[in-house]
C-alpha positions in Angstrom: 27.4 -6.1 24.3 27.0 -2.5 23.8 23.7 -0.6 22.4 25.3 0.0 19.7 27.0 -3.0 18.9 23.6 -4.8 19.3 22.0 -2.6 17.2 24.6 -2.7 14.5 24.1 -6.5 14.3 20.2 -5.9 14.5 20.0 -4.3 11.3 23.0 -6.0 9.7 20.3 -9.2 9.9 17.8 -7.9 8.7 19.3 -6.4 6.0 20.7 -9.8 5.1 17.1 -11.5 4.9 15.7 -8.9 2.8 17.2 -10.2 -0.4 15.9 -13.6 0.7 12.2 -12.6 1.1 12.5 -10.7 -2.2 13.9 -13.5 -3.9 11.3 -15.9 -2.5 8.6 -13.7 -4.0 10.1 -13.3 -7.3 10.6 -17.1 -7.4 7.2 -17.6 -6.7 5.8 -15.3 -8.9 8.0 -16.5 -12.0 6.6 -19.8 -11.5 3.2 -19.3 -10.6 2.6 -17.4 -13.1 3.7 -19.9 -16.0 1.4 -22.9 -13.8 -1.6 -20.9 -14.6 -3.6 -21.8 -18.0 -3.3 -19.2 -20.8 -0.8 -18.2 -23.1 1.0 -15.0 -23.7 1.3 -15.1 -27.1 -2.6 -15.9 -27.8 -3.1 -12.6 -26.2 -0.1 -10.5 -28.2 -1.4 -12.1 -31.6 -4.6 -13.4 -31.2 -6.1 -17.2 -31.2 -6.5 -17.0 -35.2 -2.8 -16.2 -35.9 -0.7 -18.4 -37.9 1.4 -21.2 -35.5 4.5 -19.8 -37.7 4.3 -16.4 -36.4 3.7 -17.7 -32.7 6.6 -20.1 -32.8 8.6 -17.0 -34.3 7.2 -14.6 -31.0 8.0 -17.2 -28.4 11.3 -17.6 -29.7 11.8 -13.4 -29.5 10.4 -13.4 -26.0 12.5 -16.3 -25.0 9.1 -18.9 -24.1 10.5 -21.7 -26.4 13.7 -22.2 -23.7 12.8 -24.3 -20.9 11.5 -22.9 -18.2 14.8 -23.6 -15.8 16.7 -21.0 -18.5 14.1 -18.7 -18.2 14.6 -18.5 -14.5 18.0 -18.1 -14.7 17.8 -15.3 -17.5 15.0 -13.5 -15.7 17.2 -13.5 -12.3 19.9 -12.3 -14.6 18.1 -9.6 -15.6 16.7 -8.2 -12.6 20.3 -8.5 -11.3 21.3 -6.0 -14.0 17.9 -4.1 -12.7 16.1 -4.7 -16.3 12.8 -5.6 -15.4 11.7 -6.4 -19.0 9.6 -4.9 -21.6 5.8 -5.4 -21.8 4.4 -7.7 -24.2 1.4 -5.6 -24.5 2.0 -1.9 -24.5 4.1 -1.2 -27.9 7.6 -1.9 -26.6 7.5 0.2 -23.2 9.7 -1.0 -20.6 8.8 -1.8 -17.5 10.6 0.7 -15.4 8.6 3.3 -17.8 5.4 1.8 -17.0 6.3 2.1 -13.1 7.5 6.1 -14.1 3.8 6.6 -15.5 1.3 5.0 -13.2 3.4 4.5 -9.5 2.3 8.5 -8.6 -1.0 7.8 -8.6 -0.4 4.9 -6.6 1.5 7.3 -3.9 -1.2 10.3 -4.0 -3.7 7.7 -3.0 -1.3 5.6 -0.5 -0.2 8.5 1.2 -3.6 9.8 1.6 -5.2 6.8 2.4 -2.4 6.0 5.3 -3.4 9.7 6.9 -7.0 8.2 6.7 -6.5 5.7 9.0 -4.4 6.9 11.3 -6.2 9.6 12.0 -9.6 8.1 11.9 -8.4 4.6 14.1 -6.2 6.3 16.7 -8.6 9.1 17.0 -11.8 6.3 17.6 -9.5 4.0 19.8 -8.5 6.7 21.9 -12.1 7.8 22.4 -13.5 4.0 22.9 -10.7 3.1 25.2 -11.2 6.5 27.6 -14.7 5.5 28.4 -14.3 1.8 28.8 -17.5 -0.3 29.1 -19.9 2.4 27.4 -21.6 2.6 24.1 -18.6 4.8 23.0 -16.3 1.6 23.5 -19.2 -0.8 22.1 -19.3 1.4 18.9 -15.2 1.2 19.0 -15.3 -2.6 18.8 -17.9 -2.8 16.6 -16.0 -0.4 14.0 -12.6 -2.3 14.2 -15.1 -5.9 13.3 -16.8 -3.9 10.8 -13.9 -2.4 9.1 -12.2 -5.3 8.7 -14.8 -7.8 7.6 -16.2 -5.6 4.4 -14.9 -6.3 1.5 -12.9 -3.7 -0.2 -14.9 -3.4 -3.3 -18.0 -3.8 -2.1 -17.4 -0.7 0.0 -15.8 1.2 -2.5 -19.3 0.6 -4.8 -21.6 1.3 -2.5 -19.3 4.6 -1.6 -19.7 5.5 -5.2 -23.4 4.5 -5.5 -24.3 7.1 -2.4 -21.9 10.1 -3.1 -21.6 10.0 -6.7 -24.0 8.4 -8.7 -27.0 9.8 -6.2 -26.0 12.6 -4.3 -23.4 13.5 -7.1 -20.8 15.1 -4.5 -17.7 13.9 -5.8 -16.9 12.1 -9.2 -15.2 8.5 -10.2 -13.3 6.9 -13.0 -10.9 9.3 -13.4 -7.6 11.4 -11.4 -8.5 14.6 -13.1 -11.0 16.5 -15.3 -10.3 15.3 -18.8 -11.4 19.1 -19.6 -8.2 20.3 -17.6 -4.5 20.3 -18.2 -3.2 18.3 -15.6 -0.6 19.4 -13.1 3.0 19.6 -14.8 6.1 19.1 -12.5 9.3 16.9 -11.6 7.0 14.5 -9.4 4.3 13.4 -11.6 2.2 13.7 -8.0 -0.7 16.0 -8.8 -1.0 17.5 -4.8 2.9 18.5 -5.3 3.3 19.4 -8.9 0.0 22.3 -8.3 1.3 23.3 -4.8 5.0 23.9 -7.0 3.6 25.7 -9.7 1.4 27.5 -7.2 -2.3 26.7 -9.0 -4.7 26.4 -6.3 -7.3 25.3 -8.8 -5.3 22.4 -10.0 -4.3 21.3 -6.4 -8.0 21.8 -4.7 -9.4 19.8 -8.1 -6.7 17.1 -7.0 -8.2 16.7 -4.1 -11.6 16.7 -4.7 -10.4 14.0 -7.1 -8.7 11.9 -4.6 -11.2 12.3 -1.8 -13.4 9.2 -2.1 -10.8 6.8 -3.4 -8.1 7.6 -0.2 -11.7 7.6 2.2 -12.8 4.4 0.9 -9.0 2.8 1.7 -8.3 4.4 4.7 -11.4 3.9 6.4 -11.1 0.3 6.0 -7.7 0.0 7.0 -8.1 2.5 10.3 -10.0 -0.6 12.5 -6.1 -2.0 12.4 -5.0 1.2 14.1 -8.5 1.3 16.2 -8.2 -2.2 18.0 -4.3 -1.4 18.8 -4.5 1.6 20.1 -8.0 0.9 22.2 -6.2 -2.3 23.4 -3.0 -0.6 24.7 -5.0 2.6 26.1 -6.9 0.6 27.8 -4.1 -1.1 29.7 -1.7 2.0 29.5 -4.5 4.0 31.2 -4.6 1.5 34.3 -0.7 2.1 34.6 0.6 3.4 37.9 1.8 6.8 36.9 -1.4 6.8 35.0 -3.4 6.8 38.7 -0.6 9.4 40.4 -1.1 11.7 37.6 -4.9 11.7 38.5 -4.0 11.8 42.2 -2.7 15.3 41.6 -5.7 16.4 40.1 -4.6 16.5 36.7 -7.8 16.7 34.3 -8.6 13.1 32.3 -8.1 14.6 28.7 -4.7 15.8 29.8 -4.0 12.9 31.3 -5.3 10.9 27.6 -3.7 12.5 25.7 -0.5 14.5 27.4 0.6 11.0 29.2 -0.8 7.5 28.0 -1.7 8.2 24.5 2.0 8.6 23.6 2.9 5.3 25.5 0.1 3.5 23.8 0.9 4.8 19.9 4.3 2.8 20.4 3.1 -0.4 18.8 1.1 2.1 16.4 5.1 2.7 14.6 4.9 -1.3 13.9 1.9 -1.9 12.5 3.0 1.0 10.4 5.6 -0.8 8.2 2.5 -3.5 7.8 -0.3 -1.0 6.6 2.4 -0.5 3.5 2.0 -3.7 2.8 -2.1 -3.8 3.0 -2.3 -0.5 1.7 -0.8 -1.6 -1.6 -2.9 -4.6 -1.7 -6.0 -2.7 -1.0 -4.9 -0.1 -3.1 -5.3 -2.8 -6.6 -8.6 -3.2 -5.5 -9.8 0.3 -5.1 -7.7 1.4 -8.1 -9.7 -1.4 -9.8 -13.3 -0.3 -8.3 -12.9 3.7 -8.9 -10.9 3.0 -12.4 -7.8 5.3 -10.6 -4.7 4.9 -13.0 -2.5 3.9 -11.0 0.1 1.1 -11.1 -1.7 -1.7 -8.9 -4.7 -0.9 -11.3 -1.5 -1.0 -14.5 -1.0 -5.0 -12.8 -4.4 -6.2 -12.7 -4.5 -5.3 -16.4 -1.4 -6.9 -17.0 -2.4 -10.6 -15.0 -5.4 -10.2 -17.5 -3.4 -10.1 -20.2 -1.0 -12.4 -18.9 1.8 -10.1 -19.7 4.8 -11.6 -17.8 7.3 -8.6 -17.5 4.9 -5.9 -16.3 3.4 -8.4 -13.5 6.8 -9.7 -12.3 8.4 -6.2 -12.7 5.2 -4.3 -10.9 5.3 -7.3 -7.9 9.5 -7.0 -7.8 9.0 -3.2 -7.1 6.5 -3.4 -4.5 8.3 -6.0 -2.7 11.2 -3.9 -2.4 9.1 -1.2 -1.0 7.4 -3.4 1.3 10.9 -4.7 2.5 12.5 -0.9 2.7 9.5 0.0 4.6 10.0 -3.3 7.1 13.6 -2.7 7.3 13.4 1.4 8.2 10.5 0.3 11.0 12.5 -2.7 12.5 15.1 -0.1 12.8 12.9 2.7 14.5 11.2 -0.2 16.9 15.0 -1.5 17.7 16.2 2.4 18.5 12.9 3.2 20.6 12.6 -0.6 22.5 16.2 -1.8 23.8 14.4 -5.3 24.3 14.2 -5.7 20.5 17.5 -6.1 19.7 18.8 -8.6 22.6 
């Protein structure tokens, strides 16, 4: 079989289990979400309203089918890519809902995911070029520490230190509410003031964005620390590794210029994966710096039990999540022959 044949097949199969992993989740969501106590309608209406006008709501949201018609509807829907209307916000769809809030989500994402790579790689590549020393004690120690403290927690004490006490940077908000916020086609506050060219608007936008993307992407940079650390290590005990310093070639060059690049190959994987926990971590720290963005839009919407926004927001980020493990797959599959046989 040719490379190209292989690779053709390759991502023909995963493409053909992508649907099945986002049906799964939507299955599971549609479900799990009507097994939990609590009632839609209570919230929409209130626990004092008349049983006539909350028979005459579930029969307008469709609640008084039974729950297999439901499914079916609901599939049928997203199959027509209608994600529903929220129960909650005044009749706003849900694709509006992601239009509004899923910027915010990307300014911090984005910035977050630079974060961590450059704070991991640059502390496993450090630890794992002076093996056995304090410097690759303190490595280990970072990746343990990083990834056994809670999100919040961190992100509370991170706003305790640097912005209730020392007042550097402030919280609760994207942007001065005494401001005009950025205007442009991209809704992303960085882009829209670099467009228009209003260097007060896109140095505010950072300022803004600072602690919320430190507090994420320091947390998720031990996953890129204990990778690359690990595969320095055993990169830098390679053969060509001890010929290149048999012809005197200096150990930075020989760090960076030679087994770094080797070693930041597994790095591209655990890329597609970060997405994932980046948008997981990213409800949490939306939630614990009150950031509007969409994973902080569906943790208001599970607490209102307000079905369309939660299944819509979930449906949206599982296609991301499945693009971005699709598009790596691919990249892992072009770079490594071995993948695809």
């Amino acid at each position: 079989m040719s490379r190209s044949t292989a690779l053709f097949y390759y991502v023909l199969s995963r493409l053909m289990l992508a649907p099945l992993m986002i049906w799964t989740l939507v299955t599971l969501v549609f479900f799990l979400l009507r097994a939990t106590p609590g009632d839609p309608v209570d919230v929409v209406l209130g626990g004092r309203a008349p049983e006539s006008a909350k028979v005459a709501l579930r029969a307008r949201l469709g609640l008084d089918e039974p729950l297999w018609a439901q499914y079916f509807n609901y599939i049928g829907d997203l199959l027509h890519l209608d994600l529903g209307t929220s129960l909650t916000s005044q009749g706003q769809s849900v694709w509006q809902i992601i239009q509004l809030y899923f910027p915010a989500t990307v300014e911090l994402t984005v910035f977050s995911m630079v974060v961590s790579v450059l704070v991991g790689v640059s502390i496993g590549a450090l630890a794992a070029s002076r093996p056995n020393t304090a410097l690759d004690a303190g490595g280990r120690l970072f990746g343990i520490v990083t990834y056994a403290v809670p999100m919040y927690w961190f992100g509370m004490i991170l706003q305790l230190i640097f912005a209730v006490e020392l007042r550097w940077f402030p919280i609760g908000t994207r942007f001065p509410l005494a401001m005009a916020p950025p205007q442009g086609p991209t809704g992303l506050y960085v882009v829209d003031s670099l467009l228009s060219i209003n260097l007060v608007q896109f140095f505010t936008s950072l300022y803004y964005l600072t602690l919320p993307s430190l507090t994420l992407g320091i947390l998720l940079s031990g996953i890129f620390e204990r990778i690359v650390r690990v595969n320095l290590k055993q990169t830098l005990k390679a053969d060509y590794v001890e010929a290149a310093r048999a012809r005197g070639i200096p150990e930075v060059r020989i760090v960076v210029a030679h087994a770094l690049k080797n070693a930041l190959i597994p790095v591209v994987t655990v890329l597609g994966l970060t997405i994932a926990s980046l948008l997981g971590g990213a409800v949490l720290t939306e939630v614990t710096f009150s950031w509007p963005g969409l994973a902080n839009r569906l943790y208001e919407a599970i607490e209102f039990r307000d079905y369309p926004v939660v299944q819509g927001i979930l449906v949206f980020f599982a296609v991301i999540v499945a693009i971005a493990s699709i598009a790596i797959d691919i990249l892992n599959a072009y770079i490594d022959p071995r993948i695809r046989y």
